[in-house]
N, C-alpha and C positions, 0 to 999 in steps of 0.2 A: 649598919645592922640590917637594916630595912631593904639595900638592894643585893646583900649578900643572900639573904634567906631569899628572895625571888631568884636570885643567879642560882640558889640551891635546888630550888622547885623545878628548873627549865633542865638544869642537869638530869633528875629524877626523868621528866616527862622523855626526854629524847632518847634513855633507856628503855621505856614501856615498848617502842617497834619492838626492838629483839626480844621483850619477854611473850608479848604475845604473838610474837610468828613462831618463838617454842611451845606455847602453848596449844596455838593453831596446829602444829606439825605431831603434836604429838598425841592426841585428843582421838579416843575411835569412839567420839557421840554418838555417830551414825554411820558408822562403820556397818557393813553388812557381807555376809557371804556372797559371792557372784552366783546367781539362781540357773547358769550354766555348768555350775561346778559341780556336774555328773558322775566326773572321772574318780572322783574321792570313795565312792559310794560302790564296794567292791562287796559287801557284803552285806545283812542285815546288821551286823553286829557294828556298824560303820555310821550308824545315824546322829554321831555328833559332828561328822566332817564332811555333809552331804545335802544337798537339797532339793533332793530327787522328791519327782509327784507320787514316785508308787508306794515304796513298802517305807518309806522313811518320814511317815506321818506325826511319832514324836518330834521329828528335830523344826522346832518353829525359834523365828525371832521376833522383836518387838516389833519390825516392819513385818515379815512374811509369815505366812502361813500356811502351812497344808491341808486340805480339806481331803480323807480318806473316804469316800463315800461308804465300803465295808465297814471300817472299825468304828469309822464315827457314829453311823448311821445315816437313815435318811428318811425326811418328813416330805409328805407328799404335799403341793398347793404354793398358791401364788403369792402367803402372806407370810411373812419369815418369822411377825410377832407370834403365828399361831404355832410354830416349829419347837421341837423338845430338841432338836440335833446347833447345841452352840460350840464353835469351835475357836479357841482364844478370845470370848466375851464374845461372839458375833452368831445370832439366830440364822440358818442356814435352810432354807425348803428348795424341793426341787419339783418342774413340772414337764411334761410333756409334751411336744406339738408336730404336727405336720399338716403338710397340702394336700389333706384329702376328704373334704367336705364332699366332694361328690369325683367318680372317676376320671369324668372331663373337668375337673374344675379347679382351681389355682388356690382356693383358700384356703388358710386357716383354721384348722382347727385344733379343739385338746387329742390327745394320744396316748396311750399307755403307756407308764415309767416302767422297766420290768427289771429285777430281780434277776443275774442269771443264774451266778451263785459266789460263793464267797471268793472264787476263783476268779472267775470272769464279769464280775462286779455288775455294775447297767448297761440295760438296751432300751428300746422303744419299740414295740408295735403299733402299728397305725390301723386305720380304715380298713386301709387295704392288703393290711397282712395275711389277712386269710385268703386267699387269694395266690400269695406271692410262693413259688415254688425257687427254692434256692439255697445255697446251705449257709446264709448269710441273716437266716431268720433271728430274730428279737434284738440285732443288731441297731445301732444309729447308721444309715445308710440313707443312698441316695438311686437307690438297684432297682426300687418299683417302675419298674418301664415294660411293659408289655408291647413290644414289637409285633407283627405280624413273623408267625415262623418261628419262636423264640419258645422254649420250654416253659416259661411266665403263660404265655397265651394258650399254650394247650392246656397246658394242666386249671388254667382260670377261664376257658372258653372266652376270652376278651384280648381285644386287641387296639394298639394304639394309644393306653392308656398312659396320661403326661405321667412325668417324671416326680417323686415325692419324695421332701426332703424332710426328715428327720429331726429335730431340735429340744436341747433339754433347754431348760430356763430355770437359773440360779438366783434366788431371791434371799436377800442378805437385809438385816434389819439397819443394817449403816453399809455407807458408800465403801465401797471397795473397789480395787485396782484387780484382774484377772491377770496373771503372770504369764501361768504356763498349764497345763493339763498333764496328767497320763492314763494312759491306757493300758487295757491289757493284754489287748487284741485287736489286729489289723487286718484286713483283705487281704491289701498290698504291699509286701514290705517297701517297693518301692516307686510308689504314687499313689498316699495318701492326703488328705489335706482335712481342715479341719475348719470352718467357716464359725467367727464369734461375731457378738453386736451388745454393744449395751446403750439401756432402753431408760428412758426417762420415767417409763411409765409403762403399764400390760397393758392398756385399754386399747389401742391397737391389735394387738398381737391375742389378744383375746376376744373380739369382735365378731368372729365366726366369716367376717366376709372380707376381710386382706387378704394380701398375697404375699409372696415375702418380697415384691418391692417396695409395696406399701410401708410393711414394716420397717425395712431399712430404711424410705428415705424420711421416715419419723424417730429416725435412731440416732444418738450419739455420735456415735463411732462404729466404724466395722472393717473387719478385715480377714483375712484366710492365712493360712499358715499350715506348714507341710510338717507330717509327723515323722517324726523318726526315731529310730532305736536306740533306747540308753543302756547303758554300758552297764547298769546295775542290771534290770531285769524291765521288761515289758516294753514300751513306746512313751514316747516325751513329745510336747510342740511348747516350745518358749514362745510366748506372746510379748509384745513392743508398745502395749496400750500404755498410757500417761493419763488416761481420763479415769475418776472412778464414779462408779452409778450404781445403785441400788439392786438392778437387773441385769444377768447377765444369761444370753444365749450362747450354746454351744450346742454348733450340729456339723452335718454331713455336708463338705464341701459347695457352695452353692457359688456364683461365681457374682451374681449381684450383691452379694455381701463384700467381693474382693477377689480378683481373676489374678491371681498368681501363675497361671500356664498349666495347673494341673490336667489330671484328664477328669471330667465329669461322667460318673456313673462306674466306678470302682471304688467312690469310698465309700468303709461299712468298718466302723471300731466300735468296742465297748469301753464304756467308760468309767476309771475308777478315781481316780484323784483330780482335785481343783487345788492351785497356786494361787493367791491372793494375797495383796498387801494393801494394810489397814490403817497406815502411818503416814502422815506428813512431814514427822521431824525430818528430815532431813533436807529438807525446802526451805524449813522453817531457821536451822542452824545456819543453811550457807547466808542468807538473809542478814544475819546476827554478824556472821563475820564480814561480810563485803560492808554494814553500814559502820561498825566498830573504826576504822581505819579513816574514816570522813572525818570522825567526832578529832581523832589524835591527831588529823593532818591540821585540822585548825588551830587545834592547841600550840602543836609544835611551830605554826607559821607566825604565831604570836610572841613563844620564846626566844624566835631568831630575831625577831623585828625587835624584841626588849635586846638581844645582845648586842644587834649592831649600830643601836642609837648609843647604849652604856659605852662602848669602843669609840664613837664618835665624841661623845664628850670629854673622856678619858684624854682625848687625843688635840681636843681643843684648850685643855687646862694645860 
């Protein structure tokens, strides 16, 4: 009786593989929409088969989420506890910055977030927007260059002046992953780019005396990524980042943040939606399932070892 019920047990245990590879195969834990999947998103009325940054701000999952800068709103400042704008449980502020502490000079500083309108969602003016003659105003851009000879320097009596790059900075009360962006407006439909960094920390980046190497090479991670037009409506850039951090910059192509080959001093977009995921499950499941199949390979190495002594004795009587 005693090695028939263990001959029973080991039958049992050597059925468990096949019930949990159906289990495994059939499971959408962490199942997720592909955050490429543009092409679904043919209409406004389309926002449960879509995961477009612009006008399909309802459609979130338990990993992703759209952050609509119009519909949701937006709280100006570096502290995201102090923010009234929460998007799926998550405190969201946004601030402004560029490189124009002085006209010759490389730093750091804050900038104005502007408003352009419910259409055309944010820009930034800087320093030296007043100044800047061009039809790319209150834009995120990288156009403040006043050349000698260039319609920047007549209309601003000033010449020579470096190049200033634009940046918003997305402050989240919990770490988050930046997916993808959209926009609503481009320079160029075709050579844009879009330069991101997340930041451990502002006290860098708020300093008044960095430059944005400084800041990059105090950064996380960083990289650039070329905009391009979605099939729904407006501009899209899918981001590749796996890191998440509290702080996130988004601005005007800069190439020390990441030289993808673009051309520097044509990007100028405004900016309406952030992509962000807030979730680890899905790390957390594969985890579960790769160590589950350790625990049963033991088990079952044990069952065969009890059947081929029981066969050996069997066979000595």
């Amino acid at each position: 009786m005693y090695r028939h019920s263990r001959l029973l047990s080991c039958r049992v245990l050597l059925a468990i593989p096949v019930l949990f590879a159906l289990v495994v195969s059939v499971s959408p834990a962490h199942a997720k929409n592909d955050k490429n999947s543009y092409k679904n998103c043919k209409s406004k009325n389309a926002k449960h088969a879509c995961n477009s940054s612009l006008g399909e701000s309802v459609y979130d999952t338990s990993l992703n989420n759209t952050y609509n800068l119009v519909d949701d709103g937006v709280s100006h400042g570096t502290n995201a506890l102090n923010s009234s704008v929460v998007v799926n449980g998550v405190n969201i502020s946004i601030a402004a910055f560029a490189d124009t502490k002085n006209v010759y000079n490389e730093a750091v500083v804050g900038a104005n977030l502007e408003k352009i309108s419910d259409q055309w969602a944010y820009g930034v003016t800087n320093n030296d927007e007043a100044n800047y003659y061009g039809w790319s105003d209150h834009a995120i851009d990288n156009l403040n260059h006043y050349s000698p000879g260039s319609d920047n320097a007549y209309y601003s009596g000033m010449t020579n002046v470096e190049r200033d790059y634009d940046f918003v900075l997305l402050s989240f009360d919990n770490a988050v992953t930046l997916t993808g962006a959209g926009f609503s407006w481009i320079a160029d439909t075709t050579d844009t780019q879009v330069s991101v960094a997340a930041l451990s920390g502002v006290s860098t980046l708020t300093s008044g005396v960095s430059s944005w190497s400084d800041i990059v090479a105090d950064a996380l991670t960083t990289a650039s990524f070329d905009i391009e037009s979605s099939e729904n409506s407006g501009y899209d850039a899918d981001f590749t980042f796996k890191e998440a951090a509290n702080y996130w910059l988004v601005g005007a192509y800069n190439t020390v943040f990441g030289n993808i080959g673009g051309y520097v001093g044509n990007d100028a977009f405004k900016l309406s939606a952030i992509d962000f995921s807030t979730s680890q499950g899905s790390e957390l499941n594969a985890n579960i399932e790769v160590s589950a199949p350790k625990t049963l390979g033991t088990m079952l190495a044990c069952c065969i070892l009890f059947i081929i002594r029981r066969k050996n004795q069997a066979f000595q009587l």
